[in-house]
Every structure is written in structure tokens, then in C-alpha cells.
N, C-alpha and C positions, 0 to 999 in steps of 0.2 A: 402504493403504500411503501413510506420507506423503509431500510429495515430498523433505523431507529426507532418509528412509529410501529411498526411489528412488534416489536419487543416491549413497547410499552402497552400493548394492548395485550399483552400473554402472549404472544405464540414464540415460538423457539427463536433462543437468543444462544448466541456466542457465546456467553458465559458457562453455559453448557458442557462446550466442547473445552474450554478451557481445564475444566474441572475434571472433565475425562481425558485430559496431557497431566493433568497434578494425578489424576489416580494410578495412572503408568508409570510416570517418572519417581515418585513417592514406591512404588510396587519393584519396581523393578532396582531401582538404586540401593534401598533399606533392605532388600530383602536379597539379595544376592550378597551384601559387604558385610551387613550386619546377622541375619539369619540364616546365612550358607558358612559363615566362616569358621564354626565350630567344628566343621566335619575332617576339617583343613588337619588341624592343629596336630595331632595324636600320630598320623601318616607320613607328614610331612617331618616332625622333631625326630620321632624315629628312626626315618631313611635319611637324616643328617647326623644319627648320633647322637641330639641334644638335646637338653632337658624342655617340656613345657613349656615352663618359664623364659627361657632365652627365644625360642622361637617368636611365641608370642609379644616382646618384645617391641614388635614391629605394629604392634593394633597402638601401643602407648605414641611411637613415631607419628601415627596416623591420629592421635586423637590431639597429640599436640600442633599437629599443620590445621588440623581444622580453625585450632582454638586461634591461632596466629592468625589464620587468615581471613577469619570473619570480617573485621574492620574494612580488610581492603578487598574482600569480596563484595560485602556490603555495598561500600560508597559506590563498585563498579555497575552492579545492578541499576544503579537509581540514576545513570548516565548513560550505560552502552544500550544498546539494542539486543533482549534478551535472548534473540536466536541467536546470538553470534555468541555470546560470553557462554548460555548452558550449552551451544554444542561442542564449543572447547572444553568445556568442564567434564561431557559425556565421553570424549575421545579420551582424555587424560585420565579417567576415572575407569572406565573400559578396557585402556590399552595397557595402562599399569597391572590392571587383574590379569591378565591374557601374559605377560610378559613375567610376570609371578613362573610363568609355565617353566619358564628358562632359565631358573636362577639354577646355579653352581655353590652357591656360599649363601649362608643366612644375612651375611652385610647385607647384600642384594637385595633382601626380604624390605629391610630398613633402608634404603632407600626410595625403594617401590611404595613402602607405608606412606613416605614423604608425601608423594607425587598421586597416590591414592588420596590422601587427606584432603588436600587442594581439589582434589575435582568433585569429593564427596561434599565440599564445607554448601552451595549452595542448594544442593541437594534433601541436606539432615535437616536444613534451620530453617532454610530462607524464602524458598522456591514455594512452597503450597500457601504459607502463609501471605507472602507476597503479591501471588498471585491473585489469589482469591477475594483478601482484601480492596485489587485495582479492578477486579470484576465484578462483584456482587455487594450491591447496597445491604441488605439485608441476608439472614440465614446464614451469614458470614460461619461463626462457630459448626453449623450443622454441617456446610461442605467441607470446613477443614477437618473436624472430627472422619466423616467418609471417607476421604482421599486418603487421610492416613492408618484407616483399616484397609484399605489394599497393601500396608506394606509390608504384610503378611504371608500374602498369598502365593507370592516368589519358596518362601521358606518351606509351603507344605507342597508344595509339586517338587521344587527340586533337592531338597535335602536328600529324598531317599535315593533320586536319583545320580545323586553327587556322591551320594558313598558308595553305588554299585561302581560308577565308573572309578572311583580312588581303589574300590578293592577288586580291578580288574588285572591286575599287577602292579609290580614290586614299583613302576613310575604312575600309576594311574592319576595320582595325584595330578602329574602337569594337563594330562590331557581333563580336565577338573577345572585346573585355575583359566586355560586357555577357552573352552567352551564358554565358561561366567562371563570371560572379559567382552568376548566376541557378541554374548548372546544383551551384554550389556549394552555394548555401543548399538545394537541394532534396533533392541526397544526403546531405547531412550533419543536415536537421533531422530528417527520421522518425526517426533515432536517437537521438539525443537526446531527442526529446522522448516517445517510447514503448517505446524498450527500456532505454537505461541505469538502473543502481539501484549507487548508490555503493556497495554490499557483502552478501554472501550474506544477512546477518541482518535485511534489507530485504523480504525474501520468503520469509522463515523456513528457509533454507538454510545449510547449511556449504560451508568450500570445497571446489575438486572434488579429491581426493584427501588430504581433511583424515582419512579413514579408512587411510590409507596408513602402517602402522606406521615406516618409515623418513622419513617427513615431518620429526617431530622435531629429528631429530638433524640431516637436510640442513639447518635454519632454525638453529641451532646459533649462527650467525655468528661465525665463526673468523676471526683475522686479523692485520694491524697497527691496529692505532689511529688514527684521523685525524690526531690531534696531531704523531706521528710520521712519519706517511705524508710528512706533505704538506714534509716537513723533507729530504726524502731527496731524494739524486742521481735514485733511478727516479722518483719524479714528475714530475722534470725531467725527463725523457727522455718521460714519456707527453705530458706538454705539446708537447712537440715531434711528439710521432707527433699529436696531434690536430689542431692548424697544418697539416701536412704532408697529411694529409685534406682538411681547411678548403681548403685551394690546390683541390684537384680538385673538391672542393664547386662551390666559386665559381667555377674554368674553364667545367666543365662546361656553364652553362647559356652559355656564349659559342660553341657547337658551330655550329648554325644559323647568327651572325652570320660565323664564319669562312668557313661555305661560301659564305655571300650575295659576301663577300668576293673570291672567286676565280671568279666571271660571267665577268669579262674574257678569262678564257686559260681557264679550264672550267667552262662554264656547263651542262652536266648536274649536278658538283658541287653548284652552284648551285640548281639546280631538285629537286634530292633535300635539301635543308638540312632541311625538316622530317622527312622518311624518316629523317636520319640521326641526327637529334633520338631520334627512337621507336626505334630499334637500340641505342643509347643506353638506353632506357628495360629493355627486351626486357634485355639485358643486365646492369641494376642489379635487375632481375626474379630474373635464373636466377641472378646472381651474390650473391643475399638468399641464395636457398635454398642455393645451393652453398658458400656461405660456412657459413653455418650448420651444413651438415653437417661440413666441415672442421672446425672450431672445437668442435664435439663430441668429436671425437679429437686437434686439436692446435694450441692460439691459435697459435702458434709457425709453424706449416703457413699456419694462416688469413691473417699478415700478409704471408707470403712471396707466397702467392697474388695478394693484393690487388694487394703494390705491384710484381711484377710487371706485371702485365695493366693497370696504370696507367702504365707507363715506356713499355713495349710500345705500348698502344695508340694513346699523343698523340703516341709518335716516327714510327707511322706514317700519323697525319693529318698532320703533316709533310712526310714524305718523298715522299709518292705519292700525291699530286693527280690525279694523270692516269691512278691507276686505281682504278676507282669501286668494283670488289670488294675492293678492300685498307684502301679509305677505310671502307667498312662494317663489316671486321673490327676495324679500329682504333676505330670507334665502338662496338661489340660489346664490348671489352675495355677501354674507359674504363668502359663502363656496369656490368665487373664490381668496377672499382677504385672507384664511386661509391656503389657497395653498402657498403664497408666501412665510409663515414662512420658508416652509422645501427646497426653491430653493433659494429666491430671493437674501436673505444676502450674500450666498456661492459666487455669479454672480457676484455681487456686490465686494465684496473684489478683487475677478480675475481683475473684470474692471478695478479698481482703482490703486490696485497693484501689479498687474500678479500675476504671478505663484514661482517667487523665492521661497520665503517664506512664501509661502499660506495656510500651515496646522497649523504654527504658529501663520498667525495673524485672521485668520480664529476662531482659539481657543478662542484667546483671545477676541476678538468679542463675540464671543458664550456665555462666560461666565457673560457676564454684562446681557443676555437674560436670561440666566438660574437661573443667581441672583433676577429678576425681576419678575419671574414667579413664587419665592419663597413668594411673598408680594402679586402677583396678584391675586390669585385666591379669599385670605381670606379678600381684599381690596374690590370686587365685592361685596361678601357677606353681608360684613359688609354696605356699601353701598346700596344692594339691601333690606336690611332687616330695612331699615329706612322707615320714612312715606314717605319720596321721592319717594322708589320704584326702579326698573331698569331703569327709563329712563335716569335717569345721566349716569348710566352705559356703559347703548348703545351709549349716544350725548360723552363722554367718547373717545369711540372705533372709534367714526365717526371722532372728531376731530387726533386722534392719526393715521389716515388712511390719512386725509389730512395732516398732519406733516411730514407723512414718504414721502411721495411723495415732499415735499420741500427740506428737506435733502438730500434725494436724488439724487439729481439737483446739489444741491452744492457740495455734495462728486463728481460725475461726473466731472461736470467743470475744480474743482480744480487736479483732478487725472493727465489728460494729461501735466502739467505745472512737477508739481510732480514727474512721472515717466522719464521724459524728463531731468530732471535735476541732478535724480539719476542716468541715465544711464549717464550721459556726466561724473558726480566727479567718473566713477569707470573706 
């Protein structure tokens, strides 16, 4: 039996293992750049003298190489041979953290943001989606949804342990940035370089449920038109719920600096800032999967969830500093509203405007987040380094959690009018 004819007969296919290199690469990338990097911030500006804000500086560097290089990361996927382009993406994205260890001057930070961006860009967008799509006929949403709750799990093992080593002295920091980078390149090259295969026909396979008589008709792609889409009141509105994300995106990693914050009047807070980093994490973990399954029976459900348990959870890091099991729930329930960055928009778009042209208006979506998260992180900063402090920051994130969930609504409603009236003019 071949093993094309294996796979269509149920027994273990390829697509498998593909989806266990997306729950690595996805785990290990997101969760090291994005859910490690808070712990950075506060040690690092310090032991240079400089405010917050200018340090941080260098995530906005990084968030603009992404936005630049999609395009022509993009096109290179869909040409090279994808063990060669992610393991240079892995090295560049790896060796830039690790080499963080070294810097003398904050320029150097902006720099390294540069050449970090570049090896993150096919990492954040491209790599599960892509992947999964050129392997799996069907359940497509269920294994992207999964892979991308591992990209969590980096954040609750090593946050705590990234701030004992940053507060093991006055540099602990580099041996910090040097550890990430090293331990980056090492989970993310075996993958790359020995199980990825850009598509089934690589290994003389079909996809996994391409024998699935209903396959067809689900790839079907039914919908609005991009042309049209992207002309409409509900685009507006999904642009807003992705901004609206973007805010808690970009808070989020400022969790740690708050509690560092509050030493003076609670310095247990203080002494838990990485614990509450990884509760955080633990929380965008269960809030993958929990979303996910919402969102199976009702986007509608899904967003209401999200921006909940985002309103909730920053108004009560807020309020109740001075008790440390309320500060935890509250970082528990950011961590489910940080989930939603990496599903809830994708849902969102399908709802509103199927599948025709969904990588298209998908993108374009994406990009007003990815614009936004070029001003947000050094907006916080600048923000949290006033005599205000972070509380606007969080009251901030709380309001922008109830907005999404408004827009939300409205993009809904008007979707079914919408979709209804493009399928009738075609």
C-alpha cells in the first residue's frame, strides 16, 4: 500500500507532522519575541539610563520591517523551497535576539528590531496559515486555531524564568537576550530543516481529507468580492475591531513593567511581575482553545467573550493592587482577550465576507493592525512614563475591549444584508 493510498484510507499521514513543525514554530517564535519581551523592558532602560519609551522604540523598528516585508516575503514563499527561506528566517530571527546580549547603545537595539522584523515577518502571518492550507483538505480552521494556542506556552515556562536570570545581576539581562536567541534558533531549525515540505505532492501525497466527498463544495469559495468588500461600511468596522485588538496586543507585553511599577506600596506585586506575565500566557493558552471552540458555533459568542475578559481583566489590574489573587485573575482574563488577536479578526472576515476573497481582504485588514502596533507599543510607554503612570494605559485597553465587542455587532448585522445582495448582482 502506498502511502498516498494509507492516507486516504485513515491511517497516519504527513500532514500530521506538518502541523506538529506549525505548533513549534508558531510556540517557539510568538512566544519568545512577543510574550518574553516584556520582562526586557524595565532592566534593560534602566541599566542604560533611558526612559521606557525610547527603549522600547525598537518593537515599533520591528513592527515596521514586518509590515515592509510581507510582500516580498510573501511572493518568496510561493517560489523557494520553504526549508531554505524559514531556516534563514530562523537564523536571522534567533541570532538578532542572542546578539541583543551585546549591544552597548540603544541604536543597536533599533537595528537588531530591523533584522528581528525580517525573520519574524514569516513567522507572525504566514507560516501556519500557509502551511496548513497546502496540507489539509479539510479542519483547515481547527489545526490553525491549535497550532496557534501553543504560542503561548513559551511565555508561561519562560517568563518566570527570564526574570530570575535578568535579576541575577546588574547585566543579567544580556545573558537573558543571549539564552532566547540560542534557544530560538535551536527549536525552530530541526524543523525546518528536516520535516517541512511546501506540499503533499512533495512526498507523493494528497491532502489529508482530499478523499472527503464534501471537501469540494466547502473550497467552493462563496462570497463578496474584494473589490467590493473592501468599499463597505463593514470593513470599516472590522478595521476597527482589529486596532481595538492591536491596543491589548501591544498593552499586554507592558504587564511585567506595571507590576515592577507598584515595588513601592506592593512589592509582592512586584516580585510576581514575571508569574503574572505567564498567567497571562496560561490564559492566551486556554483562551486559543476556548475561543476556538466558541467560534465553531458562534463568531458573534466568540467576540463577546474576548472583549469581555479584556474590559474585565485590565480594569481589575487597576483596581486591586493589593490583592494579589484578584491581580492574577485579572491577568488570566487579559490572557483570554490576547487570544483573540491571533483568531478572532481571521473569523470575522469569513463571517462577514466568506471565503471568495479572503486572503485578500484578510490582508488588508491586517495591515491597518500591523500599522497600529508600529505607534502602540512606544504610545504606552510614553504614557506609562508620565506622573499618570499605567493606569490610563490599562482604563486604555479596558475601553478598547468594550469597542471591539460593539463593532463587532455592527460588522455582523450588516454582513448578512451585504453578502445577500452580492450574491443576487453576480
Amino acid at each position: 500500500m502506498t502511502d498516498s493510498t494509507a492516507a486516504k484510507k485513515g491511517g497516519f499521514h504527513y500532514a500530521y507532522v506538518i502541523a506538529a513543525a506549525c505548533m513549534v514554530m508558531a510556540s517557539v517564535s510568538l512566544g519568545f519575541i512577543y510574550a518574553c519581551s516584556g520582562i526586557f523592558y524595565t532592566p534593560v532602560s534602566e541599566y542604560f539610563g533611558v526612559s521606557t519609551a525610547r527603549f522600547v522604540l525598537y518593537m515599533s523598528v520591528f513592527n515596521v520591517a514586518i509590515t515592509v516585508s510581507l510582500p516580498f516575503i510573501g511572493k518568496l514563499m510561493s517560489k523557494m523551497d520553504l526549508r531554505v527561506l524559514l531556516s534563514i528566517c530562523a537564523v536571522l530571527l534567533g541570532g538578532s535576539y542572542a546578539l541583543m546580549s551585546r549591544c552597548t547603545a540603544i541604536w543597536q537595539f533599533y537595528v537588531l528590531g530591523a533584522t528581528l522584523g525580517i525573520g519574524m515577518t514569516p513567522f507572525v502571518y504566514l507560516v501556519v496559515p500557509t502551511l496548513i492550507n497546502s496540507w489539509f483538505a479539510k479542519r483547515v480552521g481547527f489545526f490553525i486555531g491549535l497550532c496557534m494556542s501553543f504560542s503561548g506556552v513559551i511565555g508561561m515556562i519562560f517568563n518566570p524564568i527570564g526574570t530570575e536570570i535578568i535579576r541575577s545581576g546588574p547585566e543579567g539581562w544580556r545573558t537573558g537576550y543571549l539564552l532566547f536567541g540560542c534557544l530560538i534558533m535551536l527549536g525552530i531549525l530541526p524543523f525546518t530543516i528536516f520535516v517541512i515540505r511546501n506540499r503533499p505532492e512533495d512526498l507523493g501525497l494528497e491532502k489529508f481529507g482530499a478523499d472527503d466527498p464534501d471537501v469540494e463544495d466547502a473550497s467552493a469559495g462563496e462570497g463578496v468580492p474584494a473589490d467590493v468588500a473592501l468599499k463597505t461600511g463593514v470593513f470599516k468596522l472590522i478595521v476597527i475591531f482589529i486596532i481595538m485588538n492591536t491596543v491589548i496586543q501591544t498593552i499586554n507585553s507592558f504587564v511585567p513593567s506595571y507590576a515592577e511599577s507598584l515595588r513601592a506600596t506592593f512589592p509582592n506585586v512586584a516580585d510576581a511581575s514575571g508569574f503574572l506575565m505567564a498567567i497571562v500566557q496560561v490564559g492566551n493558552v486556554l483562551g486559543l482553545l476556548a475561543l476556538g471552540f466558541i467560534n465553531d458555533k458562534s463568531v458573534r459568542a466568540g467576540c463577546i467573550v474576548a472583549g469581555i475578559a479584556g474590559a474585565a481583566g485590565l480594569i481589575m489590574l487597576v483596581l486591586f493592587p493589593a490583592q494579589i489573587f484578584l491581580m492574577y485573575v485579572g491577568a488570566f482574563a487579559l490572557g483570554i482577550c490576547y487570544a483573540a488577536s491571533s483568531i478572532e479578526t481571521s473569523l470575522l472576515v469569513r463571517s462577514c465576507f466568506g471565503s471568495k476573497d479572503y486572503t485578500v481582504i484578510t490582508s488588508r485588514v491586517s495591515a491597518f493592525g500591523a500599522g497600529f502596533a508600529v505607534i502602540g507599543s512606544p504610545l504606552w510607554g510614553l504614557i506609562s512614563g508620565s506622573p499618570l503612570g499605567f493606569a490610563p494605559v490599562l482604563l486604555i485597553g479596558a475601553a478598547s475591549s468594550a469597542v471591539s465587542i460593539v463593532v463587532a455587532m455592527m460588522a455582523l448585522s450588516g454582513a448578512k444584508r451585504l453578502r445577500s445582495d452580492s450574491e443576487q448582482s453576480l
